[in-house]
C-alpha positions in Angstrom: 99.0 -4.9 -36.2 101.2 -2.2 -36.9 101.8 1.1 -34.6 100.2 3.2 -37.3 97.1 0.9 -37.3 97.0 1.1 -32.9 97.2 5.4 -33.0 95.0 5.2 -35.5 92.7 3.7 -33.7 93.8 5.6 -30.3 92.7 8.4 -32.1 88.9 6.9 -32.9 89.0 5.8 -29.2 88.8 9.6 -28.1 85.7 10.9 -29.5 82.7 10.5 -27.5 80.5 8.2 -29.6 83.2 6.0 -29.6 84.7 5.7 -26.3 80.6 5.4 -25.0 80.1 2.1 -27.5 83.6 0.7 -26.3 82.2 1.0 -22.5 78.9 -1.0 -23.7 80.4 -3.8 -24.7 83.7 -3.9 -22.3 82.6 -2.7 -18.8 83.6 -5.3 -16.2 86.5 -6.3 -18.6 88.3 -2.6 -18.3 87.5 -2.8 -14.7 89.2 -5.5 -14.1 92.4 -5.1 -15.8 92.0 -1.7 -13.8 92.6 -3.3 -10.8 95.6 -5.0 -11.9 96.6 -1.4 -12.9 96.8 -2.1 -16.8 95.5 -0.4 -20.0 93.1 -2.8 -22.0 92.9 -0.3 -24.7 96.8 -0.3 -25.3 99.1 -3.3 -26.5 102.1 -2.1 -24.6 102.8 -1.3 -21.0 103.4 2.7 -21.8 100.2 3.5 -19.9 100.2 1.0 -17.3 100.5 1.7 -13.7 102.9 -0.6 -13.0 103.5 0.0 -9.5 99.8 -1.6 -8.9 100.0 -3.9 -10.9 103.5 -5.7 -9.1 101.8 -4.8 -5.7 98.7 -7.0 -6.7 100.5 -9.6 -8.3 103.6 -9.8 -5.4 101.8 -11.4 -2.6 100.5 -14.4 -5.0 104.2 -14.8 -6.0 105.4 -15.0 -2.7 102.9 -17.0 -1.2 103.4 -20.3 -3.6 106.5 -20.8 -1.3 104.8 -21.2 2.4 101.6 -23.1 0.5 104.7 -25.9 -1.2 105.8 -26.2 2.0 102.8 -26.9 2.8 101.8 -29.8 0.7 105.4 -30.9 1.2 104.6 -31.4 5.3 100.9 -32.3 4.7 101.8 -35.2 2.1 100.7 -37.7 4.7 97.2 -36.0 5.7 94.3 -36.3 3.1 92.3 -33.8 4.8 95.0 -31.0 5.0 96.9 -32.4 1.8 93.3 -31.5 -0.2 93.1 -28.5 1.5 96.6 -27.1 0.6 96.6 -28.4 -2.6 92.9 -26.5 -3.8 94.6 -23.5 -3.2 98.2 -24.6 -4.6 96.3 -25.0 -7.7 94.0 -22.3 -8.3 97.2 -20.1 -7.6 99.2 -21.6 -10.5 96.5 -21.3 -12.8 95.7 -17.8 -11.9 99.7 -17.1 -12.5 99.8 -18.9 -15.9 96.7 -17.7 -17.4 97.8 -14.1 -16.9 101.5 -14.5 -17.5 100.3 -15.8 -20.9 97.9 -12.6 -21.6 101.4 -10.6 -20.6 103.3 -12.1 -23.0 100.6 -12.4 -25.5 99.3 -8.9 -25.2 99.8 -7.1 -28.3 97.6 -10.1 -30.3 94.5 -10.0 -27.5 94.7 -6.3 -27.7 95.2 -6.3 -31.7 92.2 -8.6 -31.8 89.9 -6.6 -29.6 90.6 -4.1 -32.2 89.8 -6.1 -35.2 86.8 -7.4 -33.9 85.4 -3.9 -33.0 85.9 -2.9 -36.5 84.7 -5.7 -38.0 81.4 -5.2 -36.5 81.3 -1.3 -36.6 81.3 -1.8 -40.5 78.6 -4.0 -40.3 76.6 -1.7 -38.4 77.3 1.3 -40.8 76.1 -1.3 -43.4 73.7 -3.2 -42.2 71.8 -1.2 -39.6 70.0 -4.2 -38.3 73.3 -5.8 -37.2 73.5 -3.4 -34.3 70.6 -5.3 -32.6 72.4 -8.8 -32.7 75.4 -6.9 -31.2 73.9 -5.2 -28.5 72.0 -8.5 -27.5 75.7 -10.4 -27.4 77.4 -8.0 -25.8 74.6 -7.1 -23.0 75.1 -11.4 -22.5 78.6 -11.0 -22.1 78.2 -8.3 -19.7 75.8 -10.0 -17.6 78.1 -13.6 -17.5 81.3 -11.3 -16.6 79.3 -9.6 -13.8 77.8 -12.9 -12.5 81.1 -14.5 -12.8 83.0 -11.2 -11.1 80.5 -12.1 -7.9 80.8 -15.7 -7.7 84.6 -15.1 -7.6 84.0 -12.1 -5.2 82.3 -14.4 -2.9 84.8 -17.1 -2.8 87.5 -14.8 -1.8 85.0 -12.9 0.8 84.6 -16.5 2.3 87.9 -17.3 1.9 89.0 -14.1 3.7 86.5 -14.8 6.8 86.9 -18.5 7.2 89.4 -18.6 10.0 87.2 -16.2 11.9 84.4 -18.3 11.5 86.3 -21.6 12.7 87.5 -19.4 15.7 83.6 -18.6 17.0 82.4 -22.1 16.1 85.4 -23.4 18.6 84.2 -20.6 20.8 81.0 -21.5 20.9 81.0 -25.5 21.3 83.3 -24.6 24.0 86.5 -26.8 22.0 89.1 -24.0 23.1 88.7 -24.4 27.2 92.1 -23.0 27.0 93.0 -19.3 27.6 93.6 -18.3 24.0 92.2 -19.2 20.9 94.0 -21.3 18.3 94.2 -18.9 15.3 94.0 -20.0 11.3 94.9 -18.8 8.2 92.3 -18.6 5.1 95.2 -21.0 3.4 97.5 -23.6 4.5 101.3 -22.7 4.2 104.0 -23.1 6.7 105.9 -20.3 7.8 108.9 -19.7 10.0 107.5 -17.6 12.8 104.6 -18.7 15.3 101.2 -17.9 13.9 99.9 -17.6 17.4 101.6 -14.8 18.4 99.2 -11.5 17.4 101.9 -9.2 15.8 102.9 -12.0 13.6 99.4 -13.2 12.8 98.0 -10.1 11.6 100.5 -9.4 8.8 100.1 -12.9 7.4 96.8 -12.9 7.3 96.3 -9.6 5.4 99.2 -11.1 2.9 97.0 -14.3 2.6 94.0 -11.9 2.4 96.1 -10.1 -0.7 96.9 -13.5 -2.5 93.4 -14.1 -2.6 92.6 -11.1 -4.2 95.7 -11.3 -6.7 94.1 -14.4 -7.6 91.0 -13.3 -7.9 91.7 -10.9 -9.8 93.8 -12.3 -12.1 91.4 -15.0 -13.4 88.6 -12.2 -14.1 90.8 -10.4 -16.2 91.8 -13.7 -18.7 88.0 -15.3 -18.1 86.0 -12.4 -19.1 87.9 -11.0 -22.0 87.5 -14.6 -23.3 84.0 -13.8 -23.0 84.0 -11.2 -25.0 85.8 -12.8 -27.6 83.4 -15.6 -28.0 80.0 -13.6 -28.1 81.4 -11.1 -30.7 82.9 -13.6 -32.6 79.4 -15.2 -32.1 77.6 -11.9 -33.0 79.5 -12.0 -36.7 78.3 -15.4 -36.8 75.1 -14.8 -36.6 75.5 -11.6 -38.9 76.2 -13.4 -41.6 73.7 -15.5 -41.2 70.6 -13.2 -40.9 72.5 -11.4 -44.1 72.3 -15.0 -45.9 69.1 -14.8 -45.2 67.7 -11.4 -46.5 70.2 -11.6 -49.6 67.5 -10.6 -52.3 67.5 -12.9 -55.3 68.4 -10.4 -58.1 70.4 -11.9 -60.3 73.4 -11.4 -62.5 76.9 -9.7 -60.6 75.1 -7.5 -58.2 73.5 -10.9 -56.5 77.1 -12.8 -56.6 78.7 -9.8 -55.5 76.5 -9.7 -52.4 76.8 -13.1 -51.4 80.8 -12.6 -51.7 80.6 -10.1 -49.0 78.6 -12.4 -46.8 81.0 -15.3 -46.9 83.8 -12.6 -46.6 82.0 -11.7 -43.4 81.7 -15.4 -42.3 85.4 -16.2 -43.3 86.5 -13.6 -41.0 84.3 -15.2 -38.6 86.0 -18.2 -38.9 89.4 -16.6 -38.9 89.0 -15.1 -35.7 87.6 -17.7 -34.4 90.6 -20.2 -35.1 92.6 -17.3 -33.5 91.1 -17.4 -30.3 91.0 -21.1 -30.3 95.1 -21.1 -30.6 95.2 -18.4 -28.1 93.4 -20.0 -25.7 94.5 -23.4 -26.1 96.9 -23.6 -23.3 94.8 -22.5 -21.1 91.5 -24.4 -21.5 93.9 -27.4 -21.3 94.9 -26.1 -17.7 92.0 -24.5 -16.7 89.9 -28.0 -17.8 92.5 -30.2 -15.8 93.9 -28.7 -12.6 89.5 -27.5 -12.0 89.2 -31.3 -12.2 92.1 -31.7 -9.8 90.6 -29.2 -7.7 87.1 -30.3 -7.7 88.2 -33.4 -6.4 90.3 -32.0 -3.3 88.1 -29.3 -2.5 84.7 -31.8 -3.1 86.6 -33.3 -0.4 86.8 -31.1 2.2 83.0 -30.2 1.9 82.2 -34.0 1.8 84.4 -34.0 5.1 83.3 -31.0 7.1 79.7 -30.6 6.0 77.6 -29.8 7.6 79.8 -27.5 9.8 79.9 -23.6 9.3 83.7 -24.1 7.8 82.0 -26.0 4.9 80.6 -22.9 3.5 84.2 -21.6 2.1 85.4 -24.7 0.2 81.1 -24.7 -0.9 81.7 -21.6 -2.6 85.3 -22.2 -3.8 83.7 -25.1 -5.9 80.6 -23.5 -6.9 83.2 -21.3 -8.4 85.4 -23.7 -10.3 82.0 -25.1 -11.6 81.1 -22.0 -13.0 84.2 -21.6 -14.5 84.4 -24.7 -16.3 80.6 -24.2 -17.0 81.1 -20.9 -19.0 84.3 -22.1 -20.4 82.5 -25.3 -21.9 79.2 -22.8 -22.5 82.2 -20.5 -24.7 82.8 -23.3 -26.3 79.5 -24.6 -27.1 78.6 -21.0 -28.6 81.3 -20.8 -30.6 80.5 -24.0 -31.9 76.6 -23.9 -32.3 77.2 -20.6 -34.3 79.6 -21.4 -37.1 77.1 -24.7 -37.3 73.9 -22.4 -37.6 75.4 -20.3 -41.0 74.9 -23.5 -42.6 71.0 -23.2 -41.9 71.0 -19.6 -42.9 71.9 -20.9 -46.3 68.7 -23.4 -46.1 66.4 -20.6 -45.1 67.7 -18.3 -47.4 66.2 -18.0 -51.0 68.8 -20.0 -52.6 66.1 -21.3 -55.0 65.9 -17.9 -57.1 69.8 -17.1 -57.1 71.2 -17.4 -60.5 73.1 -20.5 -61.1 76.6 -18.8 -60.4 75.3 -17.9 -56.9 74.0 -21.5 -56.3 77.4 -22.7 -57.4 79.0 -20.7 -54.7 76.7 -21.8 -52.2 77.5 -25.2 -52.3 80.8 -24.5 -51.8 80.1 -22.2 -48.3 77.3 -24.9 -47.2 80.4 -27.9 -46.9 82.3 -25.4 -45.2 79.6 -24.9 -42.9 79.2 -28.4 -41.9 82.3 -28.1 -40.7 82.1 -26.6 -37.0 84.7 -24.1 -34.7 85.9 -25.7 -31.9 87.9 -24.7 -28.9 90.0 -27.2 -27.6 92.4 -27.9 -25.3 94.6 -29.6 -27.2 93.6 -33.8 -27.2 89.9 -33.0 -25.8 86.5 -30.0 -26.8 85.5 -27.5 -24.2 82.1 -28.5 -24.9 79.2 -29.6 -22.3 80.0 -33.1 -23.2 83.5 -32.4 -21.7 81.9 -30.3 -18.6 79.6 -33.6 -17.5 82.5 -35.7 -18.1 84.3 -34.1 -16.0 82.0 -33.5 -12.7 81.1 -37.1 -13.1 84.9 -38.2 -13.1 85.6 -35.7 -10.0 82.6 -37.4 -7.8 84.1 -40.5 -8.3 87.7 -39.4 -7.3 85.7 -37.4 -4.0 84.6 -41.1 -2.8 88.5 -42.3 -3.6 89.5 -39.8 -1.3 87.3 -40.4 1.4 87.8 -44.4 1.3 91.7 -42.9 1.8 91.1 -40.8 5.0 88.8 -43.6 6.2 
């Protein structure tokens, strides 16, 4: 989009009605990328606080050293190798996925834009539209807020895990000595004795602040992808209840109206294609390092349940489940509503159009057989995929425990 086009629409952001319908539909998204001290509204940096945004992302950068060392000394030890590595991971994939918004800012802003405007016109056409809208964007905000506190509640446990270890030893009477052996939330290896207070303290808060880098990080990518998918699904399904209500009258005012609708559903598709190619990259690394981690992490609850200690790596893979459950669930919507246009044109009243109309109809109904997909490039995010994949890890958790044994 062109600069023109964005203060254009910087302008419409102003007024009142508007900016209260952008905080509707993009709540936890703008809060987010808040917290990362950027401007979701803005395809450049201009209005970014920048200075918050390199003191979140700094401690995750720094930390990837001490946790390589890490696996590097642990390479030996399933237990602590699993451990190290769960983390390793989730910390790469939190850096890629938002390196890649970074560099492709200007097109995820740009198609914010054009998807707002797509369905604002519908609206001021089509009155009824603003119903299926609401409803898709009140989902999306309920998914980004569920999936804001599952993440929340890893890094919470993540955060208060070495404490925890520290009263459990206390308490079974395993540290008889006169101090207690003190943990990090993560694995690394650093070049100064963790045991000694004034060295401790600093390198747990900077574990503390990798967590919530990471954290934070992966909310911003995961739920503006939500947002793409149920607008993207809300014009699906547009177009579809328009299919539906077109009134058989005949002659150029009938064909005309049924233009517009598949002009509506092409856009649909457009988008969607768009997002697909966007996202690509990372639902191939979000799909196969989650299985990767799955399988470490599954490990160290198999291992250490049912101990208090288990509770962390419980919640750290509830949370990669619900991340490749929504991503698949994306997928699946996407999917199920580019299918369901194709049954709009069945229950429409395609038997009274004039025979122009009909003509055009079987055109958009072979299109319609023909379904979105997201993909990561050689496999669907798709349920399919999802079961796949938690079956796979279980069977890689036993692997690794026949290993340790």
């Amino acid at each position: 989009m062109s600069d023109k086009v964005y203060k254009k629409q910087e302008k419409k952001e102003q007024e009142p009605d508007q900016v209260e319908e952008q905080d509707k539909s993009l709540r936890i998204q703008i809060l987010v990328y808040r917290c990362m001290g950027i401007d979701l509204w803005s395809p450049t940096s201009a209005n970014d606080r920048r200075l918050l945004t390199v003191v979140t992302m700094g401690p995750l950068f720094v930390f990837m050293l001490p946790m390589f060392l890490a696996a590097h000394k642990y390479i030996t030890e399933v237990s602590l190798l699993s451990d190290t590595l769960g983390s390793t991971f989730a910390s790469m994939l939190t850096l890629i996925k938002f390196l890649l918004f970074v560099y492709y800012r200007k097109q995820f802003v740009g198609l914010i834009y054009r998807i707002r405007s797509i369905l604002e016109k519908e609206i001021s056409e089509w009155p009824a539209a603003r119903e299926i809208v609401d409803m898709e964007n009140e989902s999306d905000q309920l998914l980004s807020l569920t999936y804001t506190r599952c993440f929340g509640l890893a890094g919470v446990f993540a955060a208060i895990k070495p404490f925890v270890a520290i009263v459990v030893a206390l308490i079974r009477g395993r540290s008889g000595q006169t101090k207690v052996h003190l943990e990090l939330p993560h694995n690394g290896v650093y070049p100064w004795d963790l045991q000694v207070v004034m060295y401790y303290v600093p390198t747990y808060l900077w574990n503390v602040m990798a967590s919530y880098s990471a954290v934070t990080m992966a909310l911003c990518v995961d739920t503006l992808l939500f947002f793409f998918t149920y607008n993207v699904c809300a014009i699906f399904k547009i177009a579809k209840h328009r299919m539906i209500h077109l009134p058989a009258v005949g002659g150029a005012e009938e064909l005309e109206g049924l233009v517009q609708i598949l002009l509506l559903h092409q856009k649909g598709l457009q988008i969607a294609d768009h997002i697909a190619d966007q996202y690509r990259p990372l639902i191939f690394l979000q799909f196969f390092l989650s299985a990767l981690q799955i399988c470490f992490i599954g490990f160290q609850v198999a291992d250490l349940f049912p101990k208090p200690q288990s509770l962390y790596f419980i919640a750290f893979v509830g949370s990669l489940l619900i991340a490749l459950f929504i991503y698949s669930k994306c997928g699946e919507n996407i999917k199920s509503a580019s299918l369901d246009f194709g049954n709009g044109i069945y229950e429409s009243r395609w038997t009274d159009f004039a025979p122009p109309t009909k003509r055009a109809l079987l055109i958009a109904g072979m299109r319609a057989q023909r379904p979105c997909q997201m993909k990561g490039y050689f496999f669907e995010a798709s349920m399919a995929t999802f079961s796949a994949i938690v079956r796979s890890a279980m069977s890689y958790i036993m692997m690794l425990r026949s290993f340790n044994a």
